[in-house]
N, CA and C atoms of all chains as a GROMACS GRO file, in nm:
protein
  558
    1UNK      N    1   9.788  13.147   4.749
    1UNK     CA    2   9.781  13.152   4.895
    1UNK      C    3   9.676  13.253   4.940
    2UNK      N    4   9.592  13.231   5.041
    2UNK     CA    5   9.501  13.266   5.073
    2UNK      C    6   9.552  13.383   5.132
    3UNK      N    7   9.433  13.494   5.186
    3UNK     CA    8   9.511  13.611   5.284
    3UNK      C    9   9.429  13.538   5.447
    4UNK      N   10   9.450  13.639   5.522
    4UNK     CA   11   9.421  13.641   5.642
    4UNK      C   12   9.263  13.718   5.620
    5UNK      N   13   9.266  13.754   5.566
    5UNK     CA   14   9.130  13.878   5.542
    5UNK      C   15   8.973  13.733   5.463
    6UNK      N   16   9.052  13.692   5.376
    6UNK     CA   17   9.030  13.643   5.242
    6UNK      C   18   8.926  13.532   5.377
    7UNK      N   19   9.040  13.461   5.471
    7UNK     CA   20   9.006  13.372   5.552
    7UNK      C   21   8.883  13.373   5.651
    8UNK      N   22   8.914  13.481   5.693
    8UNK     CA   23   8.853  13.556   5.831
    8UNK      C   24   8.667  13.616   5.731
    9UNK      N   25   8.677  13.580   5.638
    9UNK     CA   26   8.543  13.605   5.534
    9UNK      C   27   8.468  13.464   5.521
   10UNK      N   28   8.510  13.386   5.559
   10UNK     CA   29   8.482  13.238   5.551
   10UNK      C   30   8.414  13.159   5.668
   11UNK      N   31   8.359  13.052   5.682
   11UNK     CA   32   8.329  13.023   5.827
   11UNK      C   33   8.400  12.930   5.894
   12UNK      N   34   8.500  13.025   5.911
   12UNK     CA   35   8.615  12.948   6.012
   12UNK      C   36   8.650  13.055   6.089
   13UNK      N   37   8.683  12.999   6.210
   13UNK     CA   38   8.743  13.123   6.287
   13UNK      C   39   8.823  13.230   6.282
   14UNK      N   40   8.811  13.375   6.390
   14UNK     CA   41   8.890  13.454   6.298
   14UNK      C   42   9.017  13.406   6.349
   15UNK      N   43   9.096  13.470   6.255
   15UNK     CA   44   9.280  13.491   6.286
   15UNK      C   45   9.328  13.594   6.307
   16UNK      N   46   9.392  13.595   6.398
   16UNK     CA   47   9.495  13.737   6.420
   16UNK      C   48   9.605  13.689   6.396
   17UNK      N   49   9.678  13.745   6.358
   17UNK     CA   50   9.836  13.708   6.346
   17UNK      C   51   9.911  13.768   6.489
   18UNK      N   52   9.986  13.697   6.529
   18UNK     CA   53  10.092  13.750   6.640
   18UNK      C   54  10.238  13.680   6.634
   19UNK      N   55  10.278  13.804   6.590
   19UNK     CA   56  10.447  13.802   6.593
   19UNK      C   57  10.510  13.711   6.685
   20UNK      N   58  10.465  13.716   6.803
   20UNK     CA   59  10.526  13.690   6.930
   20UNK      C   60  10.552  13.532   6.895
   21UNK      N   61  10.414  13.490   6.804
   21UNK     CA   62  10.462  13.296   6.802
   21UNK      C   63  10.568  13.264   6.689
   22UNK      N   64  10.664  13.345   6.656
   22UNK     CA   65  10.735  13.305   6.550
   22UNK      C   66  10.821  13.272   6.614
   23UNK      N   67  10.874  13.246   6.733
   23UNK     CA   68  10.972  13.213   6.791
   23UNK      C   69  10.931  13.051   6.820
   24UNK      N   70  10.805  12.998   6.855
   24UNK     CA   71  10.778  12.867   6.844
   24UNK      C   72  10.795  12.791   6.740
   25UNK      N   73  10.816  12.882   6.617
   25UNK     CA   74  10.832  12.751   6.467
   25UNK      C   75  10.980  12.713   6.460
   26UNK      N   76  11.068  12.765   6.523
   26UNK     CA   77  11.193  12.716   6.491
   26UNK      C   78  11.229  12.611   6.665
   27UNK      N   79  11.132  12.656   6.719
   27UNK     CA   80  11.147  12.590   6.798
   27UNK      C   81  11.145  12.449   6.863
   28UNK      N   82  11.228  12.354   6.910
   28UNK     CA   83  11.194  12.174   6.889
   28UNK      C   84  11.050  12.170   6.986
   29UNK      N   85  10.990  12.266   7.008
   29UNK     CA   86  10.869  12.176   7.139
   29UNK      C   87  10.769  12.052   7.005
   30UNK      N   88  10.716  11.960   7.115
   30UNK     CA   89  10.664  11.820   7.119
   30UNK      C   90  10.748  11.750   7.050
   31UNK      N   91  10.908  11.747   7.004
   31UNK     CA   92  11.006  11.702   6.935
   31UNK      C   93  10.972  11.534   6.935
   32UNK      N   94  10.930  11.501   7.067
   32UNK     CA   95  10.914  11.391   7.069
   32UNK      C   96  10.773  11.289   6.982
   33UNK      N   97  10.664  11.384   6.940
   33UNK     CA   98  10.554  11.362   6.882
   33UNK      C   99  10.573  11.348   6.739
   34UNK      N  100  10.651  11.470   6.766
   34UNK     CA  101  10.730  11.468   6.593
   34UNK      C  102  10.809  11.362   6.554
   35UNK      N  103  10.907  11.269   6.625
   35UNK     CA  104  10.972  11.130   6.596
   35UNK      C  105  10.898  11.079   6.637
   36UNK      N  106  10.742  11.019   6.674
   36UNK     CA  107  10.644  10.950   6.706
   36UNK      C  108  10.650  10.939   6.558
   37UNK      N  109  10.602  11.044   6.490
   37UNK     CA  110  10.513  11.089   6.366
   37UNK      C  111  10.604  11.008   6.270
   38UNK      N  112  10.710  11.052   6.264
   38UNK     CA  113  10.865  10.992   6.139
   38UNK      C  114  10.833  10.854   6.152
   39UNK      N  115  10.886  10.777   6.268
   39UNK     CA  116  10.866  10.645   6.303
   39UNK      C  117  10.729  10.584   6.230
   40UNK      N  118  10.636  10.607   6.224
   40UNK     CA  119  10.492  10.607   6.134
   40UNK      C  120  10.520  10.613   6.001
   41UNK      N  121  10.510  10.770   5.952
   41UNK     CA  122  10.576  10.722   5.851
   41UNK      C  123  10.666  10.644   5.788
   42UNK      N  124  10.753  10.572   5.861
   42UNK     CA  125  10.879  10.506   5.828
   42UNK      C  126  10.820  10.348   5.804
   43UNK      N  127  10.732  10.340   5.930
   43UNK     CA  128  10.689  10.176   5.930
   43UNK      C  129  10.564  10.175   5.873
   44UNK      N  130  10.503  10.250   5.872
   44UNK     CA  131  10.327  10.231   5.826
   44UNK      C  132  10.347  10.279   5.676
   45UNK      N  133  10.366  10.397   5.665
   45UNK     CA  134  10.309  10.492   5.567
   45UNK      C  135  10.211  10.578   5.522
   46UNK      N  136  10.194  10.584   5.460
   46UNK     CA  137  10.016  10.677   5.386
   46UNK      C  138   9.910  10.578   5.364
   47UNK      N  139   9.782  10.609   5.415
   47UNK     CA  140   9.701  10.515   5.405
   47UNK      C  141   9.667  10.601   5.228
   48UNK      N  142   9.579  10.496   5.153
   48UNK     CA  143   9.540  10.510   5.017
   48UNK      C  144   9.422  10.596   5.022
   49UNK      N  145   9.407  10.706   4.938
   49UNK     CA  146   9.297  10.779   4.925
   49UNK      C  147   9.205  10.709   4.803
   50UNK      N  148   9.075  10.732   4.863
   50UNK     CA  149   8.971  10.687   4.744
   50UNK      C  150   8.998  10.774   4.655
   51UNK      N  151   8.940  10.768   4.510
   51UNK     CA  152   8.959  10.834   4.417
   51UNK      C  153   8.815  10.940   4.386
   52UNK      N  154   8.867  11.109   4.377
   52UNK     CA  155   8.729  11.206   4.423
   52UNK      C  156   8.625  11.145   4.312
   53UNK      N  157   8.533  11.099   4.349
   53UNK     CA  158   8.410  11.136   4.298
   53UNK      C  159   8.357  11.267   4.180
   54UNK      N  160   8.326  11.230   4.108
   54UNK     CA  161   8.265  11.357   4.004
   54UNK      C  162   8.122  11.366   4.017
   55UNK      N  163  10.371  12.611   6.146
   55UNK     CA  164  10.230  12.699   6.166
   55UNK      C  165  10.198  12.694   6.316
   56UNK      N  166  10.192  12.786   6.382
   56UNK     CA  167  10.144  12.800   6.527
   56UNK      C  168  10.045  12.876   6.535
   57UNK      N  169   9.932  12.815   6.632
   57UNK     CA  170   9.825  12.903   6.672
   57UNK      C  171   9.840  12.894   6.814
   58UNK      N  172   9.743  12.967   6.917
   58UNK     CA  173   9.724  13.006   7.000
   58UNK      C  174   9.617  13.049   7.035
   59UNK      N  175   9.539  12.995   7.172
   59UNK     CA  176   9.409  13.048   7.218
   59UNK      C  177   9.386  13.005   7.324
   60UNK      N  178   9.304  13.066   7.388
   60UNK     CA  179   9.282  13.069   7.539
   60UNK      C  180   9.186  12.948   7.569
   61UNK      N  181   9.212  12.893   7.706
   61UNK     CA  182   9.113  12.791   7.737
   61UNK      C  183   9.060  12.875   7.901
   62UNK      N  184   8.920  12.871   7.890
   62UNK     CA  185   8.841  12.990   8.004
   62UNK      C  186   8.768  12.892   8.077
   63UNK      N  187   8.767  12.820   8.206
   63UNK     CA  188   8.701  12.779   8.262
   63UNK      C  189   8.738  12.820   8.435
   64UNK      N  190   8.720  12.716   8.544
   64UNK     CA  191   8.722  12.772   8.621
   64UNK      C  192   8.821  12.739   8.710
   65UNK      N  193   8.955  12.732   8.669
   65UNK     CA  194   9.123  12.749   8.677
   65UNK      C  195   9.128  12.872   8.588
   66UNK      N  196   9.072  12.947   8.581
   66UNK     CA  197   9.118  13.047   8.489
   66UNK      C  198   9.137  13.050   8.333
   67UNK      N  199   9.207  13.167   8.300
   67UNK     CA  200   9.245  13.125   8.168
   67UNK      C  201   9.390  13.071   8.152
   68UNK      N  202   9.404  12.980   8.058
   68UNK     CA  203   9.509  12.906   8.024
   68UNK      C  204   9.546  12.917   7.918
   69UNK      N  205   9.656  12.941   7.824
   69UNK     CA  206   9.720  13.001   7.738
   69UNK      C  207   9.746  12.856   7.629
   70UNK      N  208   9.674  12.863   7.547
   70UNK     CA  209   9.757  12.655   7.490
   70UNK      C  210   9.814  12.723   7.334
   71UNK      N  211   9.891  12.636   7.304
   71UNK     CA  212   9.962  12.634   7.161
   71UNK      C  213   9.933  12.537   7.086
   72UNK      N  214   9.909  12.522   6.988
   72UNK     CA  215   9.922  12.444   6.841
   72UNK      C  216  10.016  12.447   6.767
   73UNK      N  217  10.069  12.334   6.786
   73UNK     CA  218  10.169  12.341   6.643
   73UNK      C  219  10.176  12.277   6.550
   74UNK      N  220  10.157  12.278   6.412
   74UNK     CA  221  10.212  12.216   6.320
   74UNK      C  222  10.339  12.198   6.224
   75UNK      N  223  10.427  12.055   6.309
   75UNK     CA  224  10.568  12.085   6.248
   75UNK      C  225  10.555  11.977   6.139
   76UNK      N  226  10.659  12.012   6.082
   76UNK     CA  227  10.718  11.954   5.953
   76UNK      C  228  10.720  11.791   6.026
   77UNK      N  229  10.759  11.701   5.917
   77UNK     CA  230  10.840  11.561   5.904
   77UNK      C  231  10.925  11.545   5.828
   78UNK      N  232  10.964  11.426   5.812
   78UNK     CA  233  11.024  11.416   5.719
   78UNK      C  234  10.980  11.430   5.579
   79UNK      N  235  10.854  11.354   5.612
   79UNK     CA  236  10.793  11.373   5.414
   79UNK      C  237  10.783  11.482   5.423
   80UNK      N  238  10.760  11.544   5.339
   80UNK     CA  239  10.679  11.689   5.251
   80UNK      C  240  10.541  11.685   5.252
   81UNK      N  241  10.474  11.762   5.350
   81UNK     CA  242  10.294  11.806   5.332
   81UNK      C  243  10.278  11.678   5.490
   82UNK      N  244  10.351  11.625   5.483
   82UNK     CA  245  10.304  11.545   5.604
   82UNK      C  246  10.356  11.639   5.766
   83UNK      N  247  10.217  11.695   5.808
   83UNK     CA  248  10.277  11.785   5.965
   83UNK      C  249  10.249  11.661   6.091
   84UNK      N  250  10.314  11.722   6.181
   84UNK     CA  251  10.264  11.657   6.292
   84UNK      C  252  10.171  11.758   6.404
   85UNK      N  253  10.040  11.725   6.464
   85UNK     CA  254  10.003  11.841   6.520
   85UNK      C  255   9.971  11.803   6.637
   86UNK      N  256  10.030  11.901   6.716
   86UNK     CA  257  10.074  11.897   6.877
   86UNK      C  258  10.005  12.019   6.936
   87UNK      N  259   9.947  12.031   7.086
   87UNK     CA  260   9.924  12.096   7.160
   87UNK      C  261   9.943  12.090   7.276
   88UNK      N  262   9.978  12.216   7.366
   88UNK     CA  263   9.987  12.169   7.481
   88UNK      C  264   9.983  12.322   7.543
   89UNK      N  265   9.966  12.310   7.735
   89UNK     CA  266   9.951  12.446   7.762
   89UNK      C  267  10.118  12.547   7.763
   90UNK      N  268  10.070  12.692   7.780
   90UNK     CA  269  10.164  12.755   7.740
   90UNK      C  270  10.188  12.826   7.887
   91UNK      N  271  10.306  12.812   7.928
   91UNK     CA  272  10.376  12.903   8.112
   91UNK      C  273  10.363  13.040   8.009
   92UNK      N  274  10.264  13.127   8.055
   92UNK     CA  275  10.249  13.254   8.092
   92UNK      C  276  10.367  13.348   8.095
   93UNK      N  277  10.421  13.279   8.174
   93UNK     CA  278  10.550  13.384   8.238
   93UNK      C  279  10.694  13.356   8.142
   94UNK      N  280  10.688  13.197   8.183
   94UNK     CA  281  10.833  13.152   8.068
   94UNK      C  282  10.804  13.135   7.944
   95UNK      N  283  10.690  13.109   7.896
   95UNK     CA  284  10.639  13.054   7.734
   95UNK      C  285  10.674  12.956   7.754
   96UNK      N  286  10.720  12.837   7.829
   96UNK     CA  287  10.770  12.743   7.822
   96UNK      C  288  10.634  12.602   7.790
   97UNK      N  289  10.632  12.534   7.680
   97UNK     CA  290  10.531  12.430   7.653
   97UNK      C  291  10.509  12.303   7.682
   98UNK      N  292  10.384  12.301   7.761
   98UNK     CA  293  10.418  12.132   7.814
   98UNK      C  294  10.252  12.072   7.783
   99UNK      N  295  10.267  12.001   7.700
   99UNK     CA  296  10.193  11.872   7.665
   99UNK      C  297  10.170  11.793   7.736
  100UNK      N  298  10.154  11.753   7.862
  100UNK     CA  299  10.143  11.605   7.943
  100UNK      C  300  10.050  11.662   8.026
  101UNK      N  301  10.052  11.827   8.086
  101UNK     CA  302   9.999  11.859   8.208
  101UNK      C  303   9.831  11.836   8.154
  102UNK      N  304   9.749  11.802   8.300
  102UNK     CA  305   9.622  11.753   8.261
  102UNK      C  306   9.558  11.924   8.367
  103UNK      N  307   9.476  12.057   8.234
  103UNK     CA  308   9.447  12.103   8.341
  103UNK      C  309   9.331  12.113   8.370
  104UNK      N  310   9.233  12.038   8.319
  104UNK     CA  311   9.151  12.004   8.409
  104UNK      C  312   9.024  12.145   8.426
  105UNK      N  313   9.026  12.221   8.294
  105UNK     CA  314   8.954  12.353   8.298
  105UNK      C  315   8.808  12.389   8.270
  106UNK      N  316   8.774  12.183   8.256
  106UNK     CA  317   8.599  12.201   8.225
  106UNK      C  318   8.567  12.246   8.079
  107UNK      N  319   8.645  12.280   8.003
  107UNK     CA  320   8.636  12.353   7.863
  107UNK      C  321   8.691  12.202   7.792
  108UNK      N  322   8.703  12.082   7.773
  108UNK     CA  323   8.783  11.993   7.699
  108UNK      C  324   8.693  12.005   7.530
  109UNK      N  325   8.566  11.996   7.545
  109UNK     CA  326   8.550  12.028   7.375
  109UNK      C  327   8.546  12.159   7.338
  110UNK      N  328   8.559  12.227   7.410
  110UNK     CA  329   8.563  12.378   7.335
  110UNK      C  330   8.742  12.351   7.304
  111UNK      N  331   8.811  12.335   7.369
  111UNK     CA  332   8.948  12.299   7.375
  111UNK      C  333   8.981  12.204   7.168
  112UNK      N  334   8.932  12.145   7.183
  112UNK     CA  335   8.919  12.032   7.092
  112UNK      C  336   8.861  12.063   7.000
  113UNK      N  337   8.755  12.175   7.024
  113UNK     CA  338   8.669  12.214   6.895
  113UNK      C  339   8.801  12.365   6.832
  114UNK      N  340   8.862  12.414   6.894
  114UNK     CA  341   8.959  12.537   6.868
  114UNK      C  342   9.081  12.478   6.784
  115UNK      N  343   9.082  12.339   6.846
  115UNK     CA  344   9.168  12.234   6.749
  115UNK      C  345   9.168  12.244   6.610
  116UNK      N  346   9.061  12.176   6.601
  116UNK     CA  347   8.980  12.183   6.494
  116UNK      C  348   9.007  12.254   6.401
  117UNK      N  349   8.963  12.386   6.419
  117UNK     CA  350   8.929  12.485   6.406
  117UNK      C  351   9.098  12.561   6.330
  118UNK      N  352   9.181  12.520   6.381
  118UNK     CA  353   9.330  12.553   6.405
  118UNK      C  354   9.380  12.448   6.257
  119UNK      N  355   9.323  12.318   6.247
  119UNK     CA  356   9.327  12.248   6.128
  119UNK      C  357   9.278  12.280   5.978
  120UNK      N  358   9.121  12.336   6.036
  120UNK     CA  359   9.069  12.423   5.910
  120UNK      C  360   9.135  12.520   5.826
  121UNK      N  361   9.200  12.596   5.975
  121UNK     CA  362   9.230  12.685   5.920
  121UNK      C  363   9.377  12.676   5.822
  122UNK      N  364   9.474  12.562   5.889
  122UNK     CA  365   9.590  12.522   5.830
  122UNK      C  366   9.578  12.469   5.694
  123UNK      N  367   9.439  12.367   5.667
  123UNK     CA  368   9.464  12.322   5.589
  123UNK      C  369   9.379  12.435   5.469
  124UNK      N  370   9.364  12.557   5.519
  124UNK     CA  371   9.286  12.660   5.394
  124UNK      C  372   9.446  12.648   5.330
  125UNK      N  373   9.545  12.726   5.370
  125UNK     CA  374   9.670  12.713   5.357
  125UNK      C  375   9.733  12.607   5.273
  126UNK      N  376   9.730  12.525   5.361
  126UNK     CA  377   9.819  12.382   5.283
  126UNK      C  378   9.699  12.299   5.270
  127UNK      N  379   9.606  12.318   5.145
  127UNK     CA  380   9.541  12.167   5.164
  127UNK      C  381   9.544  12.082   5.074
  128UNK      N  382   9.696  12.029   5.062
  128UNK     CA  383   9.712  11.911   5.015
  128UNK      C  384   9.767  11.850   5.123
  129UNK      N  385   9.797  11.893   5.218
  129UNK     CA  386   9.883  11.847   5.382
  129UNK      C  387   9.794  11.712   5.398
  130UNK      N  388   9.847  11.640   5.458
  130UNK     CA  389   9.858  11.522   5.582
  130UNK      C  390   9.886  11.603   5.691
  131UNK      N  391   9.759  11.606   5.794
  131UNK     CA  392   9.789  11.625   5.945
  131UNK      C  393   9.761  11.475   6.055
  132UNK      N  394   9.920  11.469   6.135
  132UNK     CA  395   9.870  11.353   6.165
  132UNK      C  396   9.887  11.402   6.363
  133UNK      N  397   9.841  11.285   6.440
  133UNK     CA  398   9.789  11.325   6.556
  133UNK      C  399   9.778  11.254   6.657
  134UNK      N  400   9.830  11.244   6.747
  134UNK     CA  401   9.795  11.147   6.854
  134UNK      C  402   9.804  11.215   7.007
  135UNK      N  403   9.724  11.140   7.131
  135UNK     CA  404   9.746  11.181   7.217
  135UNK      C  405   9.870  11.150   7.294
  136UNK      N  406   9.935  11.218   7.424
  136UNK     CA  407  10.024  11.171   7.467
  136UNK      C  408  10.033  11.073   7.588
  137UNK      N  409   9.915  11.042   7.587
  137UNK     CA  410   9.836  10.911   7.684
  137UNK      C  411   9.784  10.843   7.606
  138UNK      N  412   9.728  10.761   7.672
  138UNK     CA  413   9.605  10.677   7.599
  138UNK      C  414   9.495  10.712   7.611
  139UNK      N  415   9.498  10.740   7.722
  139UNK     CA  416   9.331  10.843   7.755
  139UNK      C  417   9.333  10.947   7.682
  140UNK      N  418   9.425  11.041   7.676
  140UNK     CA  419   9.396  11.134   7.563
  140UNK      C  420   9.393  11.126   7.445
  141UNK      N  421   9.413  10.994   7.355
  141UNK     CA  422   9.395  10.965   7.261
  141UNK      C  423   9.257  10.898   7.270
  142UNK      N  424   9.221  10.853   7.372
  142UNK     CA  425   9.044  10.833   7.360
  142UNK      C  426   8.982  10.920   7.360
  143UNK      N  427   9.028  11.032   7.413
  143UNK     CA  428   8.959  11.170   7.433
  143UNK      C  429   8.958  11.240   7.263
  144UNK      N  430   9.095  11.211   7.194
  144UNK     CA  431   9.062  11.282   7.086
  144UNK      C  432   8.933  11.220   6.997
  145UNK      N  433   8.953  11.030   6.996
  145UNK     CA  434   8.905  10.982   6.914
  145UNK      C  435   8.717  10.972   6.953
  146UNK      N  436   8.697  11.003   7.063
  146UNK     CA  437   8.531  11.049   7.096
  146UNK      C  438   8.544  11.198   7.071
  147UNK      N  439   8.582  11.281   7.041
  147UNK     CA  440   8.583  11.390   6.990
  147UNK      C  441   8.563  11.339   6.833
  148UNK      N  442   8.678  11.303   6.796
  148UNK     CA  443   8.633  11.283   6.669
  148UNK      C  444   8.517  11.197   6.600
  149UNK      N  445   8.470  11.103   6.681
  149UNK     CA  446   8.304  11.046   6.674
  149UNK      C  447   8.245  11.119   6.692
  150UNK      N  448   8.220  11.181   6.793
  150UNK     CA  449   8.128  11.278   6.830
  150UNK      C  450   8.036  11.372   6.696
  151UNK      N  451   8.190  11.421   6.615
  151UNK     CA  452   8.169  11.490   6.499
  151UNK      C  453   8.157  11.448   6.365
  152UNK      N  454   8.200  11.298   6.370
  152UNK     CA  455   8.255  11.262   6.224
  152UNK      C  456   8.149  11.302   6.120
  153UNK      N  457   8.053  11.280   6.107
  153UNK     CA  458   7.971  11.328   5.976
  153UNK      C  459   7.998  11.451   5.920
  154UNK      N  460   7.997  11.559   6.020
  154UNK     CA  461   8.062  11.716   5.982
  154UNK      C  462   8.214  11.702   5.939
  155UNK      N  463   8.274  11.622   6.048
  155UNK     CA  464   8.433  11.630   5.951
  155UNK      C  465   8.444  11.592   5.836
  156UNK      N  466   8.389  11.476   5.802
  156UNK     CA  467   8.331  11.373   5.676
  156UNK      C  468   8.332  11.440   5.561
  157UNK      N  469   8.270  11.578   5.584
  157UNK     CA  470   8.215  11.599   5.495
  157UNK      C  471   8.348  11.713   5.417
  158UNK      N  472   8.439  11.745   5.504
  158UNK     CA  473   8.578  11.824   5.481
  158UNK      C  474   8.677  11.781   5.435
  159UNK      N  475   8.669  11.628   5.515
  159UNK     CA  476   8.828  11.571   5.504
  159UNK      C  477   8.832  11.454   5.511
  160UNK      N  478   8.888  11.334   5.457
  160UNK     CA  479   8.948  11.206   5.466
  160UNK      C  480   8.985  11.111   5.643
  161UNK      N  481   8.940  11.122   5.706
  161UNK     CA  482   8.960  11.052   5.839
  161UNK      C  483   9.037  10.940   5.841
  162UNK      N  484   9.158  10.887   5.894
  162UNK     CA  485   9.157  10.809   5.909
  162UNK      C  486   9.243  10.747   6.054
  163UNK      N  487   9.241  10.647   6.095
  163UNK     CA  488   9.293  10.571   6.237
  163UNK      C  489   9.391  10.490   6.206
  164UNK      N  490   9.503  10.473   6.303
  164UNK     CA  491   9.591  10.387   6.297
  164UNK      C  492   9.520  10.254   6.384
  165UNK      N  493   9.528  10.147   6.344
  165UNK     CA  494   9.486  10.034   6.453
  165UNK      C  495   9.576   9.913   6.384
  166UNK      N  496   9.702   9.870   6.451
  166UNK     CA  497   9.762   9.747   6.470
  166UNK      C  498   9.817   9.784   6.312
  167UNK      N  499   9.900   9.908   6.344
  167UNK     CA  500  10.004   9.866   6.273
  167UNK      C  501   9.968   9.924   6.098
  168UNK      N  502   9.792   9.959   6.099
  168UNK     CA  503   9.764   9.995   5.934
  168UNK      C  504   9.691  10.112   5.979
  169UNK      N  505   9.666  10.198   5.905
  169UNK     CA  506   9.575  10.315   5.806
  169UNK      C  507   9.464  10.227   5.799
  170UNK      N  508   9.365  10.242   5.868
  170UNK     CA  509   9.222  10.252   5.813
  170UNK      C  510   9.132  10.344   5.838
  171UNK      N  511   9.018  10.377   5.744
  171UNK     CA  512   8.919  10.484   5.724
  171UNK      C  513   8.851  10.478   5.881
  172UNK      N  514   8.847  10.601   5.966
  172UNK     CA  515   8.813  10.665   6.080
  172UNK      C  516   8.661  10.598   6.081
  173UNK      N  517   8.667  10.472   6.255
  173UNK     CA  518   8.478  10.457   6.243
  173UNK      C  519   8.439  10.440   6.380
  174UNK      N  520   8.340  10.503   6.427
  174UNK     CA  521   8.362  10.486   6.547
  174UNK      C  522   8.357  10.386   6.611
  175UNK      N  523   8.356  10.424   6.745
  175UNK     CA  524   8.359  10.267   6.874
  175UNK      C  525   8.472  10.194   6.852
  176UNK      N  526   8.578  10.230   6.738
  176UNK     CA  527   8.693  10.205   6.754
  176UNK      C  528   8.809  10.239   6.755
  177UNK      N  529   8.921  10.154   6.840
  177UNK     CA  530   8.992  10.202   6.926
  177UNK      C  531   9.129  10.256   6.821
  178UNK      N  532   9.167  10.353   6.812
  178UNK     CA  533   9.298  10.360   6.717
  178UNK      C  534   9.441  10.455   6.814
  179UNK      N  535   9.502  10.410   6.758
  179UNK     CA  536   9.675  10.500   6.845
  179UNK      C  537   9.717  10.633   6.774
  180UNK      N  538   9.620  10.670   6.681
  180UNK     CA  539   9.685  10.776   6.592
  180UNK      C  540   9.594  10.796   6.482
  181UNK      N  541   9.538  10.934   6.461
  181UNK     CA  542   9.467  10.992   6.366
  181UNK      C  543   9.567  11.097   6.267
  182UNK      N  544   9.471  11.050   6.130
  182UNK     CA  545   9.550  11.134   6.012
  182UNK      C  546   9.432  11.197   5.935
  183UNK      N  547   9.457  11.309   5.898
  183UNK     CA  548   9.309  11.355   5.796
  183UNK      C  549   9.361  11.438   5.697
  184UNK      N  550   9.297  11.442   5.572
  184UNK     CA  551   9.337  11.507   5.480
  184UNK      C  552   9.235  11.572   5.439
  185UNK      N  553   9.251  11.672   5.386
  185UNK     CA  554   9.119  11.766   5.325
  185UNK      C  555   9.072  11.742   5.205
  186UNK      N  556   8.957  11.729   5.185
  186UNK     CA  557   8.892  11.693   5.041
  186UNK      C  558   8.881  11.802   4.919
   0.00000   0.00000   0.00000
């Protein structure tokens, strides 16, 4: 697992961490996007990945 | 995984959230955004606000994916708008860029029911991408 430091060295944006959003992960918001998402999986599935290249 | 970042135009600044929740499968998230009440934290996805920033908005997205999938990148992130227009909005976003995404991650569109590889000028109900 990567760090935050490790990340923020890379060219991707930086990250701060804030405590304050840990209360959103247990939280149901877009609940409904999320049984969008199940329903998909349920009827569609995973589309097939090509196989990587060497 | 939740992120957070400001959208600055000229309504002010606006507070939006990202989330990436679980599903049922394993590695498969669903990723949602929407703006954040200031005062209540309370999150709503539907409101249109209209702040002149929509690809900087979209590019922070992005950006919010990169960074998830440094993390998890064997993940499935999958995606849709909660309109139809905003799902055209994502999917000319995602034309807009595809060669650069292309070059990260696996694209692909839902259209009638299947998984096919992300192309533009066409119309899909739901994007999935995986990191290469």
């Amino acid at each position: 697992m990567k760090t935050i430091k490790e990340l923020n060295e890379k060219r991707i944006p930086i990250v701060r961490i804030d405590n304050s959003l840990e209360k959103y992960k247990s939280m149901p918001i877009f609940q409904d996007k999320v049984d969008m998402a199940n329903e998909v999986l349920r009827t569609v599935g995973l589309p097939k990945l090509a196989s990587k290249q060497q | 995984m939740v992120f957070e970042f400001i959208s600055e135009g000229p309504k002010g600044q606006i507070p939006k959230l990202i989330k990436f929740s679980e599903t049922t499968l394993k590695g498969f998230y669903n990723l949602a955004f929407g703006d954040k009440d200031s005062e209540t934290g309370d999150i709503d996805d539907t409101v249109i606000s209209n702040n002149g920033d929509s690809e900087r908005v979209l590019a922070s997205v992005v950006s919010a994916v990169y960074v998830f999938t440094e993390f998890k990148n064997d993940s499935w992130i999958y995606a849709t708008g909660s309109t139809k227009s905003r799902t055209r909005l994502y999917r000319m976003g995602i034309s807009k860029y595809l060669d650069e995404v292309k070059q990260d991650f696996n694209v692909f569109g839902l259209r009638e029911g299947e998984w096919e590889e992300f192309e533009k000028e066409k119309d899909y109900s739901a994007f999935l991408v995986k990191r290469k």
